[in-house]
N, C-alpha and C positions, 0 to 999 in steps of 0.2 A: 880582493878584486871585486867582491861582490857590494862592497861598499860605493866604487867606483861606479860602478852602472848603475846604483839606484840613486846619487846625488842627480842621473839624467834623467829627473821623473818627466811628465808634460809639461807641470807648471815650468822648469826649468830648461828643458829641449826645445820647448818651442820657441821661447825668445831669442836663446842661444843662436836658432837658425834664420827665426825673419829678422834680428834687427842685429845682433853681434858680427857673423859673417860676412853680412853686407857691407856694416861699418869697417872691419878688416878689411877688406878687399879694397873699400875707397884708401883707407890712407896708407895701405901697405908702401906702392912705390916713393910716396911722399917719407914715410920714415925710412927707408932703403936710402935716400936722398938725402934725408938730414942727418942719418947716422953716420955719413961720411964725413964731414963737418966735424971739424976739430972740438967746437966746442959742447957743441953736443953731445958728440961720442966720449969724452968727457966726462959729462954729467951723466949719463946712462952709463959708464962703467961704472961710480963709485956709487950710485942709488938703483942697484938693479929691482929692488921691490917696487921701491916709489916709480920707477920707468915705467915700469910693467901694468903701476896700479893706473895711474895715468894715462896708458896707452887703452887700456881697457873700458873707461871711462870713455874717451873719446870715439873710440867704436859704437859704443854704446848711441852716443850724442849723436855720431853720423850716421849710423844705423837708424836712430830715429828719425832725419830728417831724411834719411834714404827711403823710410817706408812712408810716411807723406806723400814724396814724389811718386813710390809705388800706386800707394792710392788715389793720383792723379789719374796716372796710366791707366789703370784699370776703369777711375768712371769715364775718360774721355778716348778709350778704345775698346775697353772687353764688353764694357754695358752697352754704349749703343749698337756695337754687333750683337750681344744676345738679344737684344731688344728685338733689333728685327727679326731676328732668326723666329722668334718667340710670337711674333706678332704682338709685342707693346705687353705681354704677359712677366717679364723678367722682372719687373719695378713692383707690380702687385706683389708676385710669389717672396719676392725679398721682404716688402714690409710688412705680409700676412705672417711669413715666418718669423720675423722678429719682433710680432705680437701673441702667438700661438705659444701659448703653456704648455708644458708636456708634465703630466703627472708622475710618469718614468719615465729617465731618460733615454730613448733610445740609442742603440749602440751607434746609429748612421750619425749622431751627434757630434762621438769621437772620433769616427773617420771625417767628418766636418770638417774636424779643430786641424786636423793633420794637414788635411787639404787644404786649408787656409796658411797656415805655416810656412807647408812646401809653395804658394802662392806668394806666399811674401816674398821671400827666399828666390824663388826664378826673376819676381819684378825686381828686386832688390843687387842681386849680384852687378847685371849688367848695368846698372847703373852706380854702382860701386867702382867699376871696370871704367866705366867713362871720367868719373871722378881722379883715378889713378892713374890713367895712360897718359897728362902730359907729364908727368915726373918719372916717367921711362924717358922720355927724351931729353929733359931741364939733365937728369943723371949721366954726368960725364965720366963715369965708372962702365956706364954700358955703353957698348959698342949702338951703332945707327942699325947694324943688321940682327941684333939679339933685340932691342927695342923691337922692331919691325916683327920678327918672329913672335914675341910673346904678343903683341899689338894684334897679330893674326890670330894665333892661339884666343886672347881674349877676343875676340869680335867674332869666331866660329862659334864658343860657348856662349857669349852675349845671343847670339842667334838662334840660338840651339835652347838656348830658359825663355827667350821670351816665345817661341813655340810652342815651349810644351807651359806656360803661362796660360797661353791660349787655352792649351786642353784644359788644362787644371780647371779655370774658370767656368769651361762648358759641364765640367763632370760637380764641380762645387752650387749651379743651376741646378742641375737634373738632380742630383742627391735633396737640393729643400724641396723642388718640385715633388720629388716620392717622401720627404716626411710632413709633408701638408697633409697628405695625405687621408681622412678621418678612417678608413676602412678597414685601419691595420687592427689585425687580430691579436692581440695579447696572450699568449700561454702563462698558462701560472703551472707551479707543479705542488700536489697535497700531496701530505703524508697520508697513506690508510692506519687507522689507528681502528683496534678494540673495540666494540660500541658491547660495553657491558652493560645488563639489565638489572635496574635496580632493584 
């Protein structure tokens, strides 16, 4: 078991969540769609690796160009609301911080990466969900009012990540705003050791 949780380091959780999930969610209803299909369903019975290897790939692809558009979203609505918020300060603090060395890395570095992650991941879903929801309706296996229901189900969560996107974003400012910071105090800890006289 413990194997299982450390294959989820950062290097491998993080992508997992901004660009894998997103890309799942886009083409979920689309292969719910085409697995009904004779002849695909077919071909995904007797190559269940190669399906899967496939399927995984493609998330990945759509997951990438999901987080693009993510990065759309964010410069052409969360920046210039922090802008203003900021008074026109959000654009320096960004490029000051992504020239500023740190000798050690500060731990607010790793809640950064996290914040950024979960950042993708909220931009990322609901636009997964837009991707997916006409092949709830093309899919003549679902009903018009289960369509409608998940259709609602996803557009309350689409709603609900780009919200807290928002916050993410205002706490992912304020977090570089305090490691700009030059004032911070470094602890170090010594050993006391013997001072024998020679």
């Amino acid at each position: 078991m413990k194997e299982l949780f450390s294959a989820f380091s950062a290097a491998v959780f993080y992508p997992l969540v901004a660009l894998v999930l997103p890309g799942l969610t886009a083409i979920l209803g689309w292969c719910v769609l085409l697995a009904g299909r004779e002849p695909v369903k077919g071909i995904a019975t007797r190559n269940h690796t190669e399906t899967a290897f496939i399927l995984m790939l493609l998330a990945i692809f759509v997951g990438t160009v999901i987080d693009d558009l993510g990065m759309r979203i964010e410069t052409l609505w969360l920046d210039p609301s922090r802008e203003r918020r900021t008074n026109g300060s959000h654009s320096a603090e960004w490029w000051a911080y992504l020239r500023k060395p740190f000798a050690i890395e500060p731990s607010g570095r790793r809640h950064l990466r996290r914040l950024v992650a979960r950042l993708k991941f909220e931009l990322g879903v609901p636009i997964g969900f837009v991707l997916t929801s006409p092949a709830l309706w093309l899919n003549h296996t679902i009903s018009p009012r289960m369509a409608l229901i998940v259709c609602a189900i996803g557009i309350s969560v689409s709603l609900y990540l780009l919200f807290e996107a928002a916050a993410s974003h205002e706490v992912l400012g304020q977090l570089r705003h305090e490691l700009l910071k030059d004032d911070v105090v470094v602890y170090t800890s010594i050993s006391r050791k013997t001072v024998q006289s020679a």
